[in-house]
DRENKOLDO-766012 format. One record per residue (C-alpha): x, y, z; residue number from 1. Coordinates in Angstrom, 3 decimals, padded with zeros to 6 digits, m for minus. Layout:
N
+----------+----------+----------+-----+
:       c1 :       c2 :       c3 : seq :
+----------+----------+----------+-----+
:        X :        Y :        Z : NUM :
...
+----------+----------+----------+-----+
***
This chain:
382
+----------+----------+----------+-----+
:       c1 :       c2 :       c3 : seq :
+----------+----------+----------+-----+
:  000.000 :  000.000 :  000.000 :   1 :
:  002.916 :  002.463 :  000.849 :   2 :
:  005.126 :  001.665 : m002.200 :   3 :
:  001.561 :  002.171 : m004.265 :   4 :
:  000.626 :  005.678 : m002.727 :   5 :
:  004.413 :  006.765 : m003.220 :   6 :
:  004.714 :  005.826 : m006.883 :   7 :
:  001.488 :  006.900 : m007.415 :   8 :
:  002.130 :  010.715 : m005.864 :   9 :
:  005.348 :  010.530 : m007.755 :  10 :
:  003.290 :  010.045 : m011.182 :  11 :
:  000.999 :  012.513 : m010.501 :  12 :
:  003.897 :  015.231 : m009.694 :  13 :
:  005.065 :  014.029 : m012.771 :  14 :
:  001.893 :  014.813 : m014.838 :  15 :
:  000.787 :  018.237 : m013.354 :  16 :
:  004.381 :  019.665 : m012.684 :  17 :
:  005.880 :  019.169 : m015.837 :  18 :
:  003.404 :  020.470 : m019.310 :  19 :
:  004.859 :  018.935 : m021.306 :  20 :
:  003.798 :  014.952 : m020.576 :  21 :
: m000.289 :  017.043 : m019.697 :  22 :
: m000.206 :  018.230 : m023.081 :  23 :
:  000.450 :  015.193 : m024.841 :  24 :
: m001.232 :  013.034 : m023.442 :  25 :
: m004.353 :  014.859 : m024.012 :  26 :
: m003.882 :  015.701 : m027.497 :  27 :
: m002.921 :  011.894 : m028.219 :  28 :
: m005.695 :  010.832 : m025.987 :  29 :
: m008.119 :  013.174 : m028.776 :  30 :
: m006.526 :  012.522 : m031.612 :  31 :
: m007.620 :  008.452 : m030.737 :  32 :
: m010.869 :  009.336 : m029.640 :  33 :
: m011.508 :  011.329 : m032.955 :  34 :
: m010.263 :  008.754 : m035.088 :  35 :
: m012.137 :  006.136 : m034.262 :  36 :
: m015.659 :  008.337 : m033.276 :  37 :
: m015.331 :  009.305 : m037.280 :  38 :
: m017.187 :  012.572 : m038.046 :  39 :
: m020.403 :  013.596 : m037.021 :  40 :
: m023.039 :  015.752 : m038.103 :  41 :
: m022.341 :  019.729 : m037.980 :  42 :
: m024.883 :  021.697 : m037.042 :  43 :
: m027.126 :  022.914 : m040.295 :  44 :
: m027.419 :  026.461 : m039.281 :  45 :
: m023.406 :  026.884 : m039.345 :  46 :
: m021.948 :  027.615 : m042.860 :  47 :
: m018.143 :  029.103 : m044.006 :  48 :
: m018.023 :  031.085 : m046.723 :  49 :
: m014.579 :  031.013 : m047.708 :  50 :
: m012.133 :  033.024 : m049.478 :  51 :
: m010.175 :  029.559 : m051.185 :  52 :
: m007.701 :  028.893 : m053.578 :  53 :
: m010.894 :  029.150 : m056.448 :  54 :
: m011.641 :  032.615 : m055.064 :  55 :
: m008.054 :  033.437 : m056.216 :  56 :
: m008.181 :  031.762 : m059.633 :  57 :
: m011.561 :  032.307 : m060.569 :  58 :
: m011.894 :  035.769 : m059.774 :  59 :
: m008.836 :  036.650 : m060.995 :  60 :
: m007.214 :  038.489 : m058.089 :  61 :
: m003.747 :  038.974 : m057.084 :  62 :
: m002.087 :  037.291 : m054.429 :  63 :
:  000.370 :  039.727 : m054.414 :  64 :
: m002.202 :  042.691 : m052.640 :  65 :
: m004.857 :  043.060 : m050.060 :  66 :
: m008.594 :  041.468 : m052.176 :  67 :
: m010.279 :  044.674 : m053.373 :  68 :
: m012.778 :  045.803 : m051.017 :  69 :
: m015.425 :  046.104 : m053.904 :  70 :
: m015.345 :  042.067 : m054.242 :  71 :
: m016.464 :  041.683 : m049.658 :  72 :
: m018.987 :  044.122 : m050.906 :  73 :
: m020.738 :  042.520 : m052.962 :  74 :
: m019.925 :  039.287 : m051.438 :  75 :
: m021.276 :  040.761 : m047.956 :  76 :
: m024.910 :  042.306 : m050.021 :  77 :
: m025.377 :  038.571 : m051.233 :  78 :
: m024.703 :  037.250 : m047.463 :  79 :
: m026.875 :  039.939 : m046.413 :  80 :
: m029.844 :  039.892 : m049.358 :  81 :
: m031.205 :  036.218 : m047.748 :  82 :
: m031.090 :  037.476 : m043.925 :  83 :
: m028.834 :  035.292 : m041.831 :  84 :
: m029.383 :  035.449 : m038.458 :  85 :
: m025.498 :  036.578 : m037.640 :  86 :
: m022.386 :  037.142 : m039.872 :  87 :
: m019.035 :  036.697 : m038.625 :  88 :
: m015.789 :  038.531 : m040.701 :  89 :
: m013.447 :  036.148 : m039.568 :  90 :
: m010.449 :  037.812 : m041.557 :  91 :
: m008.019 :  040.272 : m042.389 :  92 :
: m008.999 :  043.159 : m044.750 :  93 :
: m006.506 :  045.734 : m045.202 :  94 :
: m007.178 :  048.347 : m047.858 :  95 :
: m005.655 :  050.093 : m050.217 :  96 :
: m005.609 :  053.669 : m051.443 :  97 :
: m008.331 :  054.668 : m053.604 :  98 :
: m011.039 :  052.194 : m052.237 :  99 :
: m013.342 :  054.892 : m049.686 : 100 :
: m016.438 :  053.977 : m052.384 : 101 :
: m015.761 :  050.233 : m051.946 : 102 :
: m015.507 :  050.952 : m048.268 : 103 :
: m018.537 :  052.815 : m047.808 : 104 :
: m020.160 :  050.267 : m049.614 : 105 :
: m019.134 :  047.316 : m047.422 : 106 :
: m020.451 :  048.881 : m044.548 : 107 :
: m023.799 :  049.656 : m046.047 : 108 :
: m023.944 :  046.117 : m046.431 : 109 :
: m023.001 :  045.298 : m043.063 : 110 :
: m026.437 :  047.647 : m042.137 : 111 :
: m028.624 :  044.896 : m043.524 : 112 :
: m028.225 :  042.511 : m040.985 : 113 :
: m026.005 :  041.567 : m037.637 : 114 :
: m022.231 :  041.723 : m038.500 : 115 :
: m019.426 :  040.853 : m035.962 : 116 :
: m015.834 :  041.461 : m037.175 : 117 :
: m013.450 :  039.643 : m034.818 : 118 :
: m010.454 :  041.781 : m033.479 : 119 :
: m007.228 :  040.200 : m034.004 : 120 :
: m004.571 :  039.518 : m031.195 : 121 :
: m000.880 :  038.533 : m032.865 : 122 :
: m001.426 :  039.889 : m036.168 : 123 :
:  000.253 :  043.113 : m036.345 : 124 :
: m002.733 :  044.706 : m037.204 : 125 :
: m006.762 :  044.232 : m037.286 : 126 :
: m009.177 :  042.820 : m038.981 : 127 :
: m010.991 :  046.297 : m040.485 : 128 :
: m009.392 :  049.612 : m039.125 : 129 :
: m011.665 :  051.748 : m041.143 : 130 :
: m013.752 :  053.787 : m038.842 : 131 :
: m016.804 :  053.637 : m040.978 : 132 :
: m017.061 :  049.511 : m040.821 : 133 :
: m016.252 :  049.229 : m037.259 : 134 :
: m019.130 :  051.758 : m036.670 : 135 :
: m021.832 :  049.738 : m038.777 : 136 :
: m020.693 :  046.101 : m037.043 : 137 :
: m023.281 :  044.733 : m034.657 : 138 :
: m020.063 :  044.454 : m032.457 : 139 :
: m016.205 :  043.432 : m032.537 : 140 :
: m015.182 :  041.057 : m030.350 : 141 :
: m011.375 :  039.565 : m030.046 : 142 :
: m009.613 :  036.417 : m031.487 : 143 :
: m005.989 :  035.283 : m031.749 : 144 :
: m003.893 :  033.969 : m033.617 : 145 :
: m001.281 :  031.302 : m032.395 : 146 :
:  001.431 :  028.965 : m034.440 : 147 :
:  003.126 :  027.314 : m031.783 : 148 :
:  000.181 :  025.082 : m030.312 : 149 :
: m002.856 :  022.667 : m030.894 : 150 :
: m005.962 :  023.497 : m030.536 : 151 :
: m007.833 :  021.992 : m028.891 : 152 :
: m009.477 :  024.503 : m025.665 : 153 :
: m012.938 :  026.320 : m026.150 : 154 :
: m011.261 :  029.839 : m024.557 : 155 :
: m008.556 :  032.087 : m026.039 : 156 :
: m005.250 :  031.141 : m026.466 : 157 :
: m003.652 :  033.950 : m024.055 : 158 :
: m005.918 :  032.948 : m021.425 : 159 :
: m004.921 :  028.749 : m021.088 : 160 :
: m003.301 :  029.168 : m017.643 : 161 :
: m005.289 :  029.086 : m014.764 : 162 :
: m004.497 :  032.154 : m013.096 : 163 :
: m005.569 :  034.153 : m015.880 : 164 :
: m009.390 :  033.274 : m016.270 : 165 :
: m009.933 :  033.752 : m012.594 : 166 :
: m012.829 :  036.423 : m012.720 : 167 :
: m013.590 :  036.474 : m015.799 : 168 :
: m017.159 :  036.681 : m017.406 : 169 :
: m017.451 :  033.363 : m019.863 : 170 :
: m017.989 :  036.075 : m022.889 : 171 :
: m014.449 :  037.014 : m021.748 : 172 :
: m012.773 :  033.802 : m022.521 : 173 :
: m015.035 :  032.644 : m025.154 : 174 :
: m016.010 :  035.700 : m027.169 : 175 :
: m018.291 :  033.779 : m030.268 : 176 :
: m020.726 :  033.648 : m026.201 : 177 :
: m021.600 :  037.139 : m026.408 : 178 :
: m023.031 :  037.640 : m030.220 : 179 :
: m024.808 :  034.486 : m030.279 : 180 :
: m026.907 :  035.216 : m027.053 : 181 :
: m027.188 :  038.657 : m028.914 : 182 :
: m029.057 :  036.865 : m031.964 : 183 :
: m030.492 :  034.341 : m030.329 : 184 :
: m032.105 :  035.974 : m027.572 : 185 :
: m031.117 :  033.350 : m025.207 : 186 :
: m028.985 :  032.548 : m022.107 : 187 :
: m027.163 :  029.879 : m023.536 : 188 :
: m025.380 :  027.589 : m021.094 : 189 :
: m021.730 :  028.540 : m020.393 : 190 :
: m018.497 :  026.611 : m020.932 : 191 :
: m016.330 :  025.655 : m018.007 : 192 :
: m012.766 :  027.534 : m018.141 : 193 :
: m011.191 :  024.768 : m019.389 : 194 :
: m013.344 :  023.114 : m021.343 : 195 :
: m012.748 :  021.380 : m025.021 : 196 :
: m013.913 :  021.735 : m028.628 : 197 :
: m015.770 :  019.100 : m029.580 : 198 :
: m014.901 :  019.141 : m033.260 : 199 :
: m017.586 :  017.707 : m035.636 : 200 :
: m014.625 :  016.127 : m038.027 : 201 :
: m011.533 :  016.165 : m039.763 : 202 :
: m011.323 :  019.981 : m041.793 : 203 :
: m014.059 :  020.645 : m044.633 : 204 :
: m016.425 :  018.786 : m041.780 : 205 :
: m018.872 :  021.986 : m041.774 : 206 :
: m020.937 :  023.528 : m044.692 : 207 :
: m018.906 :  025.622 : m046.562 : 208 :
: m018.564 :  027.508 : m050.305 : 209 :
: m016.367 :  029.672 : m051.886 : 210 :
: m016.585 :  033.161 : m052.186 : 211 :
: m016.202 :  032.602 : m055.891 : 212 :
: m019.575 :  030.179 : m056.093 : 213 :
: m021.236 :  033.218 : m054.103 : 214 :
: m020.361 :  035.465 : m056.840 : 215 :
: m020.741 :  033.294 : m059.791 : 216 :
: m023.292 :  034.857 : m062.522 : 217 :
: m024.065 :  030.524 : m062.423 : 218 :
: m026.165 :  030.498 : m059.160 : 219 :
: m023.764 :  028.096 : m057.546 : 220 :
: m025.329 :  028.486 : m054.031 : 221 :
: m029.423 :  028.197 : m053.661 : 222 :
: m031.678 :  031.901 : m053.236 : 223 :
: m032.307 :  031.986 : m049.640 : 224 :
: m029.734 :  029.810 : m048.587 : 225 :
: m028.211 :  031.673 : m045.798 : 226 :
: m031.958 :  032.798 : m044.565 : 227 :
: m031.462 :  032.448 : m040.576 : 228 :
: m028.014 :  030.630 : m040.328 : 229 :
: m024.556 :  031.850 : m038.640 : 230 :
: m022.569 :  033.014 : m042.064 : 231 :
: m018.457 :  032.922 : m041.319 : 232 :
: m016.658 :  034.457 : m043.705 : 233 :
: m013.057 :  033.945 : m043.514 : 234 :
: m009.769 :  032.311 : m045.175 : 235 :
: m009.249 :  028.717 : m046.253 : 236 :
: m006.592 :  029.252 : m048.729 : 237 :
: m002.909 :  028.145 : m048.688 : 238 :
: m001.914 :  030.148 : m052.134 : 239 :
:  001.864 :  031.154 : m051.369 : 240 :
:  001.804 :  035.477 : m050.795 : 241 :
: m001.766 :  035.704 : m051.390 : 242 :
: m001.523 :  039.420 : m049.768 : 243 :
: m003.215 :  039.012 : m046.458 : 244 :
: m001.285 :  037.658 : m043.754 : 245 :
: m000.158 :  034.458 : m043.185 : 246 :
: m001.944 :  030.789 : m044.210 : 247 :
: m004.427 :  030.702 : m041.728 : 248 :
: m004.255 :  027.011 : m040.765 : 249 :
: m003.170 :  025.803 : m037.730 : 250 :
: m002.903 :  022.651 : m035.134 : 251 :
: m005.625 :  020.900 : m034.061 : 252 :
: m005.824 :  018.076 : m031.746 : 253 :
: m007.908 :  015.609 : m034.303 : 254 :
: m007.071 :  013.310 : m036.975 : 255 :
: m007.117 :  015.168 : m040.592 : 256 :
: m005.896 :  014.493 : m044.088 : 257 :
: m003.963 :  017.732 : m044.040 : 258 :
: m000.479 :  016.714 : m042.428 : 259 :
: m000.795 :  016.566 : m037.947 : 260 :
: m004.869 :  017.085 : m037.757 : 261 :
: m004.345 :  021.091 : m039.670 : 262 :
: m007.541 :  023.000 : m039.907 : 263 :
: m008.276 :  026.884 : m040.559 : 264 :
: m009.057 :  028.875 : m038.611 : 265 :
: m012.167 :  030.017 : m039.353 : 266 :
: m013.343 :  026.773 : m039.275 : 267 :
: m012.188 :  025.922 : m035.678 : 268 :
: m014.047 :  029.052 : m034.561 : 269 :
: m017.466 :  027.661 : m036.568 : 270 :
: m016.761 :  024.426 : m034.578 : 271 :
: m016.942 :  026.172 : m031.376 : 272 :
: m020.063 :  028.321 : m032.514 : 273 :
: m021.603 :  024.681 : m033.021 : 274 :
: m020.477 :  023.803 : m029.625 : 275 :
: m022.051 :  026.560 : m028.295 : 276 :
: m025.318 :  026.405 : m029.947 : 277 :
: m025.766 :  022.529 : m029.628 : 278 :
: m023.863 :  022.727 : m025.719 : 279 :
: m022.084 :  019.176 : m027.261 : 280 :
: m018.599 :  020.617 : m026.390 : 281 :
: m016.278 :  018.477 : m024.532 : 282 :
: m016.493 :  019.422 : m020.301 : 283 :
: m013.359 :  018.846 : m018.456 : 284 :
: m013.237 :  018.021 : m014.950 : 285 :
: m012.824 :  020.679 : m012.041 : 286 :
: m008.780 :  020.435 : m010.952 : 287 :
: m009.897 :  018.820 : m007.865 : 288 :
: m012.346 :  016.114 : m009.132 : 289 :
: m009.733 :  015.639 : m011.809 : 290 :
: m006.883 :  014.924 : m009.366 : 291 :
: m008.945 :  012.759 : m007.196 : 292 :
: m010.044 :  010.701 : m010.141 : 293 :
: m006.435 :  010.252 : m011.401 : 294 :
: m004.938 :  009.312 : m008.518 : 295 :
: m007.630 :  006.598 : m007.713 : 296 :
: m007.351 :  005.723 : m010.990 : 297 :
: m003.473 :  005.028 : m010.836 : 298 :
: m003.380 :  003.855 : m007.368 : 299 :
: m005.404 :  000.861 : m007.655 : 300 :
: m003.702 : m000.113 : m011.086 : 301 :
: m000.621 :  000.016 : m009.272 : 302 :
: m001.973 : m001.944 : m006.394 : 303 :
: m002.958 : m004.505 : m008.372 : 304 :
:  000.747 : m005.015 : m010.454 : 305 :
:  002.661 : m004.811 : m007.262 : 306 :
:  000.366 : m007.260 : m004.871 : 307 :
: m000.560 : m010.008 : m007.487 : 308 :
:  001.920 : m012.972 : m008.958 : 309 :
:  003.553 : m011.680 : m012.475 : 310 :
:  000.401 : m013.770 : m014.390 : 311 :
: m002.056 : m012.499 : m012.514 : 312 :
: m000.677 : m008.673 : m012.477 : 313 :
: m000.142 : m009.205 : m016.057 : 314 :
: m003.761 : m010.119 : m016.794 : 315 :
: m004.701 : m007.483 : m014.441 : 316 :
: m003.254 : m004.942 : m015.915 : 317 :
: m004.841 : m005.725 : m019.560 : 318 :
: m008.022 : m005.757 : m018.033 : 319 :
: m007.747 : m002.413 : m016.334 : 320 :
: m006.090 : m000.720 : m019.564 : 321 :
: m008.457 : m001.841 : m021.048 : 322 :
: m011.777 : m000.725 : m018.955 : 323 :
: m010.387 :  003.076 : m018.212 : 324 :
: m009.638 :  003.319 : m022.086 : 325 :
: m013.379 :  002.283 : m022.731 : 326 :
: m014.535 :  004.315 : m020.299 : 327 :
: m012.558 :  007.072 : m021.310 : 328 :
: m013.735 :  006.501 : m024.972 : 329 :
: m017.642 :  006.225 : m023.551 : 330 :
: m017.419 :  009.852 : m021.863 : 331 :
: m015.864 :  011.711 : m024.666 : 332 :
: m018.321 :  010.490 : m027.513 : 333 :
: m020.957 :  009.924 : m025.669 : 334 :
: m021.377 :  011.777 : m022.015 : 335 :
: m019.190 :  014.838 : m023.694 : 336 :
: m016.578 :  014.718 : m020.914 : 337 :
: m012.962 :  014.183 : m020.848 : 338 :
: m011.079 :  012.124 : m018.937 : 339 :
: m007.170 :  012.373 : m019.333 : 340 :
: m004.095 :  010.426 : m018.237 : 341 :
: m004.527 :  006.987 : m020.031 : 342 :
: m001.823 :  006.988 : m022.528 : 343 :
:  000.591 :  008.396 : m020.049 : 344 :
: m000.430 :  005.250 : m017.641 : 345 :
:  000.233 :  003.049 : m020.622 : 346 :
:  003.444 :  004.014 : m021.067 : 347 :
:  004.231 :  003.630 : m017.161 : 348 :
:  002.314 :  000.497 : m016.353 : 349 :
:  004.597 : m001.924 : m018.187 : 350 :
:  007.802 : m000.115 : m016.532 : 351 :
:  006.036 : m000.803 : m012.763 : 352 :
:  004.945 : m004.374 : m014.163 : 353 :
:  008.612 : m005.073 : m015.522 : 354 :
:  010.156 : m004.103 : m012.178 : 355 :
:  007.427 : m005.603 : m009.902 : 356 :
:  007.896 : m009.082 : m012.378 : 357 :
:  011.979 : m008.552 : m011.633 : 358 :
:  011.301 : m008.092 : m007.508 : 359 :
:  009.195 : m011.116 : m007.490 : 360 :
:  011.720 : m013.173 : m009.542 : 361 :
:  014.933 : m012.050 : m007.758 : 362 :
:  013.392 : m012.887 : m004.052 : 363 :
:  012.071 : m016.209 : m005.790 : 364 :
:  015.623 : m017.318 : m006.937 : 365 :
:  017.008 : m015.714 : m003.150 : 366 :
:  014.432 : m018.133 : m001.853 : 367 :
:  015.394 : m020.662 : m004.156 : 368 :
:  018.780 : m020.416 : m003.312 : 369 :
:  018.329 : m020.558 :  000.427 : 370 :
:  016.046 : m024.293 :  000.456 : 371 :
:  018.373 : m025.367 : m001.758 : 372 :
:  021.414 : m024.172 :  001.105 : 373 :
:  019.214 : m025.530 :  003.392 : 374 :
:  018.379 : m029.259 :  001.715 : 375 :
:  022.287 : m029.504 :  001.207 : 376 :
:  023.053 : m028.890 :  004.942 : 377 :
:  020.649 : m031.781 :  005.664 : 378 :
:  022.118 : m033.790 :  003.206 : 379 :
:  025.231 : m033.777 :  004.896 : 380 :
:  024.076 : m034.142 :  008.234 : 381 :
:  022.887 : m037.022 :  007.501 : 382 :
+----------+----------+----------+-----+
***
């Protein structure tokens, strides 16, 4: 019981103390779960319009300079013409000189219905700096952009430590909150601090079309398409210099046939506006409930290896692998909560087998050693 409870408060240090081991274990721990859950079905009233590689080529713009500002008008009066319940400019849109008509005319667009334009962190500038749009958007809340993680978290990127959500309001941390109980008239419920994305599939998972089908003389996309849905509009293009920041795509913690689970962005923030409006995001546990659980969790495998013969331990520990990875699968897919730790337990639980296996034998052959001693003693007493 005492060697348990020590190895056990050793492993837990371990996990908590150093990010590192947290991190990927939770991200491989998704990336599992994802892979075999497949994808599911994204809410219907969540679409991407999206500035792609066929917005480039068809339309004939540069990649070179910022798009005109003419083409998000008349992109944003189509949007805006079938009355979605809430557009979201999820992008960059410098302009350039000699484009105050243009301008005016995006933001008479952005008159005919609900328009939030997100604020960028990390970008070196924002999404629309003219005066005039920023005045006609419903309202501007912020988002970041980050290269060096996964993501994977429901709240922004600068706010992932602990210490720094203390206090806040949820529409702090999670800023798609605040427009959608705008539109919706509704308290929806609120996320935890550090709760998960629950991403409907791999990228190209949610209704989307290109800008260029919008503006295609063909009809590409149905009349009253967008009637009462959430409209993103934002990039999903990887042409080299296309004029407007960087490729927007970044790391994601699910399986994907881009190369390591790649999405963009504007398509991880539609998966969290999907999360919101459905409540199916992933709920992590409180730090104490979590701790509790894992150390339970651990102690008892450990238990087990260290108080059973090698066979026995062995089949134990198969067994209980195996039960806290179903269970563990059950609550993500199914219950919507996360339960971490199981693939860093993995790799430990042979290590702790392996040694406990090597005790056993080495006091066996001691023992072994000793009758035998013993029977040859006898021997020659008699």
């Amino acid at each position: 019981m005492v060697i348990s409870y020590a190895i056990t408060q050793i492993l837990m240090l371990c996990y908590y103390q150093i990010p590192y081991i947290a991190s990927q274990d939770q991200v491989l721990l998704q990336n599992v779960f994802y892979h075999i859950r497949g994808n599911t079905t994204p809410p219907k009233d969540v679409v991407i319009v999206s500035i792609d590689d066929k917005t480039f080529t068809e339309l004939k713009l540069s990649t070179k300079k910022p798009i005109p500002r003419q083409v998000f008008a008349d992109s944003f009066f189509k949007i805006q013409q079938d009355k979605p319940k809430l557009v979201v400019l999820d992008l960059f849109a410098p302009h350039s000189q000699g484009e105050e008509e243009a301008t005016k005319k995006v933001a008479e667009a952005m008159k005919l219905g609900p328009t939030t334009l997100t604020k960028i962190k990390g970008a070196g500038n924002e999404s629309y700096s003219d005066p005039i749009i920023v005045d006609e958007a419903f309202m501007e809340i912020p988002m970041e952009i980050t290269y060096n993680d996964k993501y994977q978290n429901l709240r922004l990127a600068s706010l992932i430590s602990r210490e720094n959500t203390r206090g806040l309001n949820p529409e702090e941390y999670v800023p798609l909150l605040k427009p959608l109980n705008s539109v919706l008239n509704s308290n929806l419920e609120r996320p935890n601090k550090f709760d998960l994305i629950n991403f409907y599939g791999e990228a190209g998972t949610i209704t989307h079309y290109s800008m260029w089908e919008l503006l295609s003389d063909k009809a590409k996309i149905p009349k009253g398409f967008f009637k009462d849905k959430i409209v993103f509009v934002g990039f999903q293009s990887n042409i080299k210099d296309r004029g407007t920041g960087n490729n927007e795509i970044f790391n994601t913690s699910l399986p994907s046939s881009l190369k390591y689970g790649e999405m963009y962005g504007v398509e991880i923030h539609a998966n969290i506006l999907g999360n919101l409006i459905e409540g199916n995001w992933i709920r992590s546990l409180n730090q104490i409930t979590e701790a509790l659980y894992f150390f339970f969790t651990i102690f008892f495998l450990i238990l087990g290896i260290l108080l059973l013969n090698p066979l026995s331990s062995l089949i134990h520990m198969t067994i209980y692998l195996s039960f806290w990875f179903s269970f563990s699968y059950y609550a993500f897919v199914y219950l919507n909560y996360f339960f971490p730790g199981f693939f860093f337990i993995l790799l430990i639980a042979p290590f702790i087998f392996g040694a406990s296996s090597c005790v056993i034998a080495t006091q066996a052959l001691k023992e072994l050693k000793e009758t035998k001693k013993m029977l040859g003693m006898k021997e020659k007493l008699g």
